[in-house]
N, C-alpha and C positions, 0 to 999 in steps of 0.2 A: 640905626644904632649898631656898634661894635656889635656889643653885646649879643644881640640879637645874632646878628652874623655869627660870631661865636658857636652861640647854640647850635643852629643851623648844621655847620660843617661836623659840630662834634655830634649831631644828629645822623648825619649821611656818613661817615666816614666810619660810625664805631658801626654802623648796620653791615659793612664793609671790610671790617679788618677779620682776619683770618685766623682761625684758633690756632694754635700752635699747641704742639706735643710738650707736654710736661719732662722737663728736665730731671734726668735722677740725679737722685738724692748722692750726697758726694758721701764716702764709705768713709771715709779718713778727718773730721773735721773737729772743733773745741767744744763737740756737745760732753759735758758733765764735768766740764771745768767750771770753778766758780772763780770768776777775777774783777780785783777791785779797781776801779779808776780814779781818779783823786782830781780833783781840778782846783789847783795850789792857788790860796786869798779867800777872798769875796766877801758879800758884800760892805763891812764897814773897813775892810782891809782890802787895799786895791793891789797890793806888792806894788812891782817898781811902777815907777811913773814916766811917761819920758815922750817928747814926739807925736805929745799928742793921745798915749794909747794908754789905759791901765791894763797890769799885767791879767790882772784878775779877769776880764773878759776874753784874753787868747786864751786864756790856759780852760775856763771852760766849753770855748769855742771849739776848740783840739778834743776835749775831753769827753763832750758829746756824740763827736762823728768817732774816736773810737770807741767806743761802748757802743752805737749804731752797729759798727763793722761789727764787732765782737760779737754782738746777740744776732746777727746774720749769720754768723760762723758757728752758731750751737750754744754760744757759750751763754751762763749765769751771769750779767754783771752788775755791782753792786758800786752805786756811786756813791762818794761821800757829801759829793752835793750838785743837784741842780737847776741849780739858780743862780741869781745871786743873794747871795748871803753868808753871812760868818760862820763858820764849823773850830772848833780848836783844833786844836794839832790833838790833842790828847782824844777826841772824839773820832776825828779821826779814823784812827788808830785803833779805836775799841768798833768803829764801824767794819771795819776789816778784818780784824781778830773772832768779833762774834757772828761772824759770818762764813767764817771759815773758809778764807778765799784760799787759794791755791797760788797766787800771786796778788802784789800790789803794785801799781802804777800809779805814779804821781804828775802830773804835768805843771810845767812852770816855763819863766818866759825867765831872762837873764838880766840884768845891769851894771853897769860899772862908768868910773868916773874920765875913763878914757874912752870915749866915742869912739874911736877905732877899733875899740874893741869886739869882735863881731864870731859868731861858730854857734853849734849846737854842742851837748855831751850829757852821757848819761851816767847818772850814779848809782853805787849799791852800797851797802853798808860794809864796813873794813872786816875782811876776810871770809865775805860769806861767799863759796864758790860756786852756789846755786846765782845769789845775786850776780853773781859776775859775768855767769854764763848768760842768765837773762840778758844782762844789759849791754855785754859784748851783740849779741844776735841782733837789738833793737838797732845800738849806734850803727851796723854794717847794713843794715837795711835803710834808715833814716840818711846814708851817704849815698846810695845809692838813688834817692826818691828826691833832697835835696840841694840847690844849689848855694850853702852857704860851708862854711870851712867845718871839719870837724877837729874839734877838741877830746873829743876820745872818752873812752872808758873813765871812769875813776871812781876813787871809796871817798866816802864821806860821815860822819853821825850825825847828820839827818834827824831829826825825832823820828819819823814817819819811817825810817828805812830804818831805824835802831828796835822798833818799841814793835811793830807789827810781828808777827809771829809766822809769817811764810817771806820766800822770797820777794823781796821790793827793788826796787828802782825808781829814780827822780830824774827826770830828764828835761835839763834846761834848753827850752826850742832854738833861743836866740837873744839876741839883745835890746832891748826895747831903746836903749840909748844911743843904737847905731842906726841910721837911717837904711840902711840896704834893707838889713835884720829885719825891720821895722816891716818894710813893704812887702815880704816873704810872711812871717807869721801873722800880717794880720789880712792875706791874701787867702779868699775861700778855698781855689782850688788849691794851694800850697798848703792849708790845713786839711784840707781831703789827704794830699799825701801823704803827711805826718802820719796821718791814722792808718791809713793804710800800712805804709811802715810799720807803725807798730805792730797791726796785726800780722803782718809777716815774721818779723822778732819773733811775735808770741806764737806764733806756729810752731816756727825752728825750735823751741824752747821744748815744747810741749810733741815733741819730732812729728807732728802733722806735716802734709805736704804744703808747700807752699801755693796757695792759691787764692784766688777773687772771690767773694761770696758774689757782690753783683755790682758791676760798672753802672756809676749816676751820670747823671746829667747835672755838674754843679755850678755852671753859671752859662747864660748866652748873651754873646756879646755882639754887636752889630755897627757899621760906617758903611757912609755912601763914599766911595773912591771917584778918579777922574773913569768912565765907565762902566765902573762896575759897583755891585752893592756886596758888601762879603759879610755872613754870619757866624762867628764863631763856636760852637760848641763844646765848650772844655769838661772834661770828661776825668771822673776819677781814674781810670782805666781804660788801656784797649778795650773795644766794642764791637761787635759789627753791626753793619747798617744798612741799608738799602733808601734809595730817593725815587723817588717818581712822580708825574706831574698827575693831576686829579681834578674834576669837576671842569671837562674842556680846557685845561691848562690854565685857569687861573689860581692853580694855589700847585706850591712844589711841598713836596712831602717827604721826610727823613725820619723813617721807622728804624727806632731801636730795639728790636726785639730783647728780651731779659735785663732789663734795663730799669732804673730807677729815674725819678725826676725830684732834684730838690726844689725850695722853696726861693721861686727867683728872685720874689719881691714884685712881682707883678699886679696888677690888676687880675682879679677873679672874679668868673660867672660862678663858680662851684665843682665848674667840669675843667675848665681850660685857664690855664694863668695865659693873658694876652697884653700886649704894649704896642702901643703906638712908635712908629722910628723914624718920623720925620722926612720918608723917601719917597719919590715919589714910585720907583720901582718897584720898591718892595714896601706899600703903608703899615703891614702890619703883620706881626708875628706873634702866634698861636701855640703855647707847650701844654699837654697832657699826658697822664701816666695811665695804661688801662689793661689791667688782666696783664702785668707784668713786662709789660713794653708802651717804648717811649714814642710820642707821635708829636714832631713839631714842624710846624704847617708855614711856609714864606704865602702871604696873599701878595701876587701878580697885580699889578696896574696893567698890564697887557697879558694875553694867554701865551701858553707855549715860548718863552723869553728863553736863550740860552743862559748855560748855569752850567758849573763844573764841580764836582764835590770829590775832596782830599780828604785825607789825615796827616798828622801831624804827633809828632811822640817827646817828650818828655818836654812839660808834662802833656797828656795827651790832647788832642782836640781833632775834633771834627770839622773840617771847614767847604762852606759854602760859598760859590761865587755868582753872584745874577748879572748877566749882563742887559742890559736894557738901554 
């Protein structure tokens, strides 16, 4: 049984990994900010529709991993919702105001009846120069993280950006009626970087230094080529990493030490999300998260198999090559 197996290695392997020195605490970070995040629709309100996606699911999508960031980075964050479900605008609003946020973010996804219509941009309310400054710092970081056109700064009245009572901003990701849009916002690692953008925005805003609270692991991806079997490892962020072969060389091993692991969708024993890949090089692949580093195992059909490991930048990846 997998499974069985599973256990086993995460049995041998965690009796094996090495404590690591606790990292300080960073001096400069968003602890005793309180900030709202808004994830624009839901449930019996889907916003745009288009391609197949309702907006209402990117925009809590996006919405979650930043509040994730955010509460990594010190901060208080106060969501207007999550799940799906309906919230009014006017509730909203009073979710934010009686909370006393320090800022509010809204997330939403864009449409229009011209399919070529395609960008990201963010809004503030007309003349507020705190808004503006927020939402200049998000769109200059959000251009930098993504590859779709930017549309820029602009004011708008908003309810949400009008009625709240600190600085807000609305930031539409993209266009759900443009096919490119489409395959960037509803793309995991492309919404890892949204968020992260925004937390960089909200740094600058807040003059923190700009920095990572901690690089995931947000999807792995894998194919048998003509030779070779390659894993991919897409990565919120630069990481570093170390590989080495284990247990007589039939399993290759890529420790990320300070490192997170999201939810791949995998198969779980409890300890290890693992999947079967149909190779015969590489049958099976093994991720776990333990005491703050990341440990994902290739199981070898032969020991000691050559293998070459890269990275790869914007956006980041980790990559693995088996030959066999």
């Amino acid at each position: 049984m997998r499974r069985v197996g599973a256990l086993v290695i995460a049995l041998v392997l965690l009796s094996l990994i090495p404590v690591f020195g606790s990292v300080s605490a960073t001096q400069t970070n968003l602890s005793g900010y309180t900030i709202c995040v808004d994830a624009g629709h839901g449930g019996t309100d889907p916003g745009a529709v288009a391609n197949g996606v309702e907006e209402k699911n990117i925009n809590l999508a996006i919405a979650l991993k930043v509040a994730k960031l955010l509460e990594e980075d010190g901060a208080k964050v106060v969501l207007t919702r999550d799940g799906d479900y309906f919230v009014t605008l006017s509730d909203r609003v009073k979710i934010a105001n009686s909370a006393g946020c320090d800022i509010f973010i809204s997330i939403h996804a864009n449409a229009a009846s011209d399919t070529s219509a395609s960008g990201f941009e963010v809004y503030h309310y007309y003349g507020s120069a705190k808004g503006n400054l927020l939402a200049t710092y998000v769109d200059e970081e959000i251009a930098k993280e993504i590859p779709l056109k930017n549309r820029g700064v602009k004011e708008a009245g908003f309810y949400v950006l009008k009625y709240t009572s600190m600085p807000a901003i609305l930031i539409e990701t993209g266009f759900v009626t443009n096919s490119y849009d489409v395959s960037i916002i509803t793309n995991e690692s492309y919404q890892w970087r949204y968020a992260y953008a925004i937390l960089y925005g909200v740094q600058r805003y807040f003059g923190v230094p700009v920095h990572d609270p901690v690089p995931t692991v947000t999807d792995i991806r894998f194919a048998q080529h003509n030779g070779y079997f390659r894993v991919v490892l897409d990565m919120s962020q630069k990481a570093d990493y170390s590989t080495f072969y284990y247990y007589y060389g039939y399993y290759i091993v890529v420790e990320i030490p300070n490192a997170k692991l999201a939810d791949l969708g995998w198969s779980s024993d409890g300890t290890w999300q693992y999947t079967g890949t149909g190779s015969e090089t590489v049958p099976y692949i093994y991720a776990t998260e333990y005491n703050g580093t990341v440990y994902i195992v290739l199981e070898l059909n032969t020991p000691y198999l050559d293998y070459n490991a890269f990275t790869l930048s914007n956006p980041h990846r980790i990559v693995i090559d088996v030959y066999g």
